[in-house]
N, C-alpha and C positions, 0 to 999 in steps of 0.2 A: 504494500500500500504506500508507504514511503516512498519507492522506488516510481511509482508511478505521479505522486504528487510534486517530485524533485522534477522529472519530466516538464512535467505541465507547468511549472514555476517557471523555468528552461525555455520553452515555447513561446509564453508569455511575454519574457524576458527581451525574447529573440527580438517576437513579434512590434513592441514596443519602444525596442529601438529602431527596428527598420522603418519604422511609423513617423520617427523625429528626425530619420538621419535628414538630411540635405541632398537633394538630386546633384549638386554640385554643376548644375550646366549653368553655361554663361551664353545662353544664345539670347538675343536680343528680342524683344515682341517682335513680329512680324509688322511689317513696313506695309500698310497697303496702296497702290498705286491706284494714284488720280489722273495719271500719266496718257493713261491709253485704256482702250477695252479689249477686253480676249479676242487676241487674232482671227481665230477661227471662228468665233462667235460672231464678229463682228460682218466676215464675210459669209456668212449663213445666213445673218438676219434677213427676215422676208419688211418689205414695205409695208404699208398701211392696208392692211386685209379688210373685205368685208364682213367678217366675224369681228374682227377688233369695230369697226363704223358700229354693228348688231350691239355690241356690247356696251360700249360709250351711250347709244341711245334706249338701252334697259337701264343703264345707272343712272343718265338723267331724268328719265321717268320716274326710277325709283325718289331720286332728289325733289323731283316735283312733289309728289304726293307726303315728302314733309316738309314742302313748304322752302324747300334750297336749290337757291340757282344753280341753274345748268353747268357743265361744268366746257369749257372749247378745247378740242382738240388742239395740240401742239405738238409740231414735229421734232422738238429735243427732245422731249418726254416720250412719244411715239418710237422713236430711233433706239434710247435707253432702254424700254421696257422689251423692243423686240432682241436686242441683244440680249437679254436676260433670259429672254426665253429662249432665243436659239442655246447660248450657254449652257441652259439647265438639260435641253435636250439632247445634245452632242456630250456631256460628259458626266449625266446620268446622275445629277445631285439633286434636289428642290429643297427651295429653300430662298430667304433674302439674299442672303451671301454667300459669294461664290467661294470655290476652292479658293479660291488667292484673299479672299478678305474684305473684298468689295462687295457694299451695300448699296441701294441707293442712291444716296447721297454720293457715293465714291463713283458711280457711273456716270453723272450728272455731272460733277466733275472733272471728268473725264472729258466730255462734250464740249461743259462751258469752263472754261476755269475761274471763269466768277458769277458763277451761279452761287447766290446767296437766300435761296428761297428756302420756305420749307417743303418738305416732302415725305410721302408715304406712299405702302405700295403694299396692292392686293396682290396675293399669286394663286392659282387652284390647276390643278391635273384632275383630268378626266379619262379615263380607258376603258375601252368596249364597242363592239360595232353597235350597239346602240347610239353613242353620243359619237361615234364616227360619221353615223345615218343622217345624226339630225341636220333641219335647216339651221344655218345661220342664225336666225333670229332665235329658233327653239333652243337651240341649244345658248345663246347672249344671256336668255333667260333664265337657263338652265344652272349655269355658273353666277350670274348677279343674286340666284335666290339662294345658293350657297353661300356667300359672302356676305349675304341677307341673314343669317341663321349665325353667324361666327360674330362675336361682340366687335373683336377689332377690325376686322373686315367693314362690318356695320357702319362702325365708328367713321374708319376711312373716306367711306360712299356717302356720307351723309354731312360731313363737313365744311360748312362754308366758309372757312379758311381757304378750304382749296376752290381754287378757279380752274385750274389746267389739268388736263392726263392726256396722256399717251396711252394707248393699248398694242401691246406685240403678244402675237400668235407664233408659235412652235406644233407642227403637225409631222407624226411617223406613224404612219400605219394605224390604228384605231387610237393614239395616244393621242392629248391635246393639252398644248400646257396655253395657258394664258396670264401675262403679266399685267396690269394696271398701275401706272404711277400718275400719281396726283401732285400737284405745288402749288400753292399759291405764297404770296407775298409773307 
């Protein structure tokens, strides 16, 4: 019994220092770049889709019916968010931020280098020959009433702060990624 309690003291012991020791690395946070957008993203992105136009005008409608101006179309925004999405599509992440770091903000950036606005951004994936099927609009709707159901999402689509968004589409085979960024002032 002894013998097993020295053990476990031992363990403990181990455990409790490997818990405090120091990783000892000196690597520095990662730097993210404002510089430029994912090469290959950047040359994937698709222009201004008719599913992106579908979807700008189920969010305005959704803005309408609380009472919140329309939001206009803008091609920084439109540019940014389709990069995002080609990104997310070509190297299989979703998410804000990309493998390198880059949010939003750091996209837009990217663009303007004195963009000083603020900003926020919807993202939603869709998969299935069902929502491969749908029309444009069914399916604008299909994804605004998801975004519709998510607090921050919500938040986003409904803020009149924001005046601007871009919408970028990403499409492979029954997949569908769509990006929304929003700015205003």
């Amino acid at each position: 019994m002894q013998r097993i309690a020295a053990t476990a003291t031992l363990l403990i012991t181990c455990t409790l220092l490997a818990a405090c020791a120091s990783g000892g690395s000196s690597m520095k946070p990662q730097e993210v770049s404002t510089a430029s957008l994912p090469a290959e993203a950047s040359a994937a992105a698709r222009s201004e889709t008719p599913l992106g136009r579908a979807i700008l005008k189920a969010v305005n409608d959704f803005r309408a019916g609380k009472g919140v101006n329309a939001l206009s179309a803008d091609a920084m925004l439109q540019r940014a968010a389709s990069v995002h999405a080609a990104d997310m599509q070509l190297r299989g992440f979703f998410g804000h931020h990309n493998p390198d770091g880059q949010g939003p903000r750091e996209r837009l950036l990217a663009l303007d280098p004195d963009f000083n606005g603020r900003v926020s951004e919807n993202i939603q994936v869709v998969e299935g020959p069902s929502y491969a099927s749908m029309s444009d609009q069914a399916l604008a709707e299909t994804l605004v009433d998801k975004w519709a159901k998510s607090p921050s999402h919500r938040k986003n689509m409904q803020a009149a702060e924001m005046t601007k968004s871009g919408i970028g589409i990403a499409r492979s085979g029954n997949r569908i990624i769509a990006v929304q960024v929003f700015s205003g002032p």
